[in-house]
C-alpha positions as CSV (number, residue, x, y, z in Angstrom):
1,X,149.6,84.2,174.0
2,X,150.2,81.9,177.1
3,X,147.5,79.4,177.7
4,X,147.2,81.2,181.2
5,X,146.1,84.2,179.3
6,X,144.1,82.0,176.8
7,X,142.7,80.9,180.6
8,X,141.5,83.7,182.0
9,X,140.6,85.5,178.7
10,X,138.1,82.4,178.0
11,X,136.4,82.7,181.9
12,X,135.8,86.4,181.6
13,X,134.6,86.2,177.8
14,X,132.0,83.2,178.7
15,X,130.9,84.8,181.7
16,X,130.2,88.0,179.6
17,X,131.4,89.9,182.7
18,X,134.8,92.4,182.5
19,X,134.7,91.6,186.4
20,X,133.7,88.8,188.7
21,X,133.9,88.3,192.6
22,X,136.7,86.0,193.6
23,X,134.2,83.7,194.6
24,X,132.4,83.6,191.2
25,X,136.1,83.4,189.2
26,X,136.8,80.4,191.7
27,X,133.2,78.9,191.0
28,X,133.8,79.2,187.5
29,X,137.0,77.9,186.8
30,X,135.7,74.9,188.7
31,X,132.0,74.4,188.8
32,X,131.0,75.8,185.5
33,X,133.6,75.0,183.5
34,X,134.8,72.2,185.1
35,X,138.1,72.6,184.7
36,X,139.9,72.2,187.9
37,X,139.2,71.4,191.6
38,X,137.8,74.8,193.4
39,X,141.4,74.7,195.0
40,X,143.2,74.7,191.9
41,X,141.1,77.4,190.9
42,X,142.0,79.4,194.0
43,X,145.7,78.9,192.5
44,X,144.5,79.9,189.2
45,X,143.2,83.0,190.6
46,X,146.6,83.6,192.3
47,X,148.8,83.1,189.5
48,X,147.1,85.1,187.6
49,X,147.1,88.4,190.1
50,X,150.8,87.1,190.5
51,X,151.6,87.3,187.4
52,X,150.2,90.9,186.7
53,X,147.3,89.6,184.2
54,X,144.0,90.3,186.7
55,X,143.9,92.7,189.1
56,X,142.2,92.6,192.5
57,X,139.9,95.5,193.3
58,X,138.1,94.9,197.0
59,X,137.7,91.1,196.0
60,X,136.7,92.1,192.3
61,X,138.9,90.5,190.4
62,X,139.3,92.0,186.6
63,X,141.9,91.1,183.7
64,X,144.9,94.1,183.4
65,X,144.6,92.7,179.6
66,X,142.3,92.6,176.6
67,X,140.8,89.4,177.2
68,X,138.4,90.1,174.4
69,X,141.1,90.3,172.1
70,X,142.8,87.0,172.7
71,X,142.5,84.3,170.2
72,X,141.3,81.5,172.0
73,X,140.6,78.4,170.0
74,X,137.6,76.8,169.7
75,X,137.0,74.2,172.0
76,X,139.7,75.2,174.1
77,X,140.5,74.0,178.0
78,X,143.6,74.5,179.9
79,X,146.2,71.9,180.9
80,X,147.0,70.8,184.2
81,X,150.0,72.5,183.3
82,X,148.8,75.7,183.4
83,X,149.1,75.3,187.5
84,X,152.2,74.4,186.8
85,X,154.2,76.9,184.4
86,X,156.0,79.5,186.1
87,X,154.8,82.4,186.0
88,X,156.6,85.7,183.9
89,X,156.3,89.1,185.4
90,X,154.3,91.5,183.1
91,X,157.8,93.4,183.5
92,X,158.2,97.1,185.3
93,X,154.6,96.8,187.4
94,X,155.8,93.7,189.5
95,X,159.1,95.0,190.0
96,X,157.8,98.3,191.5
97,X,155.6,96.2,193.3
98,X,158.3,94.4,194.9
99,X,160.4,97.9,195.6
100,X,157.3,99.1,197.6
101,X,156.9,95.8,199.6
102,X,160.8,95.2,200.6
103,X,160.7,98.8,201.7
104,X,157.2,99.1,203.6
105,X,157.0,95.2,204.1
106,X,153.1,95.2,203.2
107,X,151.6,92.1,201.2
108,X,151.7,92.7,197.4
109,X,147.9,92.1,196.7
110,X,147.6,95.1,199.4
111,X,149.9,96.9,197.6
112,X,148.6,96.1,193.9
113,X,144.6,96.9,195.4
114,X,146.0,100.4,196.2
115,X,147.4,100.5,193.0
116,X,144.3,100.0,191.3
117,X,142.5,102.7,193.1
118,X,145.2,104.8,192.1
119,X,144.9,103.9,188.4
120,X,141.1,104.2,188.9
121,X,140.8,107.7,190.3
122,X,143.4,109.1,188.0
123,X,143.1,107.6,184.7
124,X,146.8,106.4,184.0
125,X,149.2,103.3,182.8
126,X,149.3,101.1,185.6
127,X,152.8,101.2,185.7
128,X,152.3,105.5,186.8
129,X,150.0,104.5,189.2
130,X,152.3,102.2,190.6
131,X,155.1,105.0,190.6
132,X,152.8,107.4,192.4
133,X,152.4,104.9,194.9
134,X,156.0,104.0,195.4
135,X,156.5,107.5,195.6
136,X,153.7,108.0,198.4
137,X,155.4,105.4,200.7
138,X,159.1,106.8,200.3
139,X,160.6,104.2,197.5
140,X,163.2,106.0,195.0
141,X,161.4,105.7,191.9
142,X,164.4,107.2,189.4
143,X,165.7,103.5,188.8
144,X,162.1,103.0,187.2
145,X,161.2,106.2,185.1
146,X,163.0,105.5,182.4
147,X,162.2,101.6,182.1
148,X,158.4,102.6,182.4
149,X,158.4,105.3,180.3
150,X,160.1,103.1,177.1
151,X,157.4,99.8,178.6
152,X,154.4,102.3,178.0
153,X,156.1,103.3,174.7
154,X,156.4,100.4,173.0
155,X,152.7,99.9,174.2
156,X,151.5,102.6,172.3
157,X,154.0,102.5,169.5
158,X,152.2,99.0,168.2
């Protein structure tokens, strides 16, 4: 577990919430918990939609990830560093993401917020949702069926 995970897992658990306004993830990174300035919290916020671990849903912001299942230790608050680590893609979902945006040149939060809807309304793996998307705006999706399909697998194989 990264401690950006550990992060965001511990904001969502103490807030008792499964999602939060930007504005109140921002407010509690830095105000409540008073962990980083309400700027670095912004850049909390962004790493982790970045990085595939929350999802932004009309400004709700929700973890993709069982935060209530992450063993965060007691007492625990994040590094500076956590600003700092580079992030690692969550693996297929960002790279469809990225297929969709080089070909229809829309932002990637735009592109991940219809995403979500998509997931949403039809009650699949994000990483379907995303192929039904890249399929709605033209993107060959056959590089990614396979990839996905063995991503999923392993999910469900555990």
């Amino acid at each position: 577990m990264s401690e950006l995970e550990m992060t965001l897992a511990q904001i969502f658990r103490k807030k008792g919430k499964s999602s939060l306004s930007e504005k109140d993830f921002v407010f509690a990174a830095s105000l409540d918990f008073r962990w980083f300035s309400p700027k670095e919290a912004q850049k909390l916020l962004e790493l982790g939609l970045d990085g595939g671990l929350l999802k932004s849903d009309g400004g709700t912001i929700s973890p993709t990830f069982d935060y209530k299942a992450v063993d965060v230790p007691k007492g625990f608050a994040p590094t500076a560093e956590v600003l700092a680590a580079p992030v690692q893609p969550k693996g297929m979902f960002l790279k469809i993401v990225d297929a969709i945006s080089a070909k229809t040149e829309m932002p990637a939060k735009d592109l991940i917020s219809q995403i979500n809807q998509t997931q949403d309304r039809m009650g699949v793996e994000v990483e379907v949702a995303a192929l039904i998307v890249a399929k709605n705006h033209g993107v060959d999706i056959s590089e990614f069926l396979d990839p996905v399909e063995e991503e999923i697998g392993k999910r469900f194989r555990k």
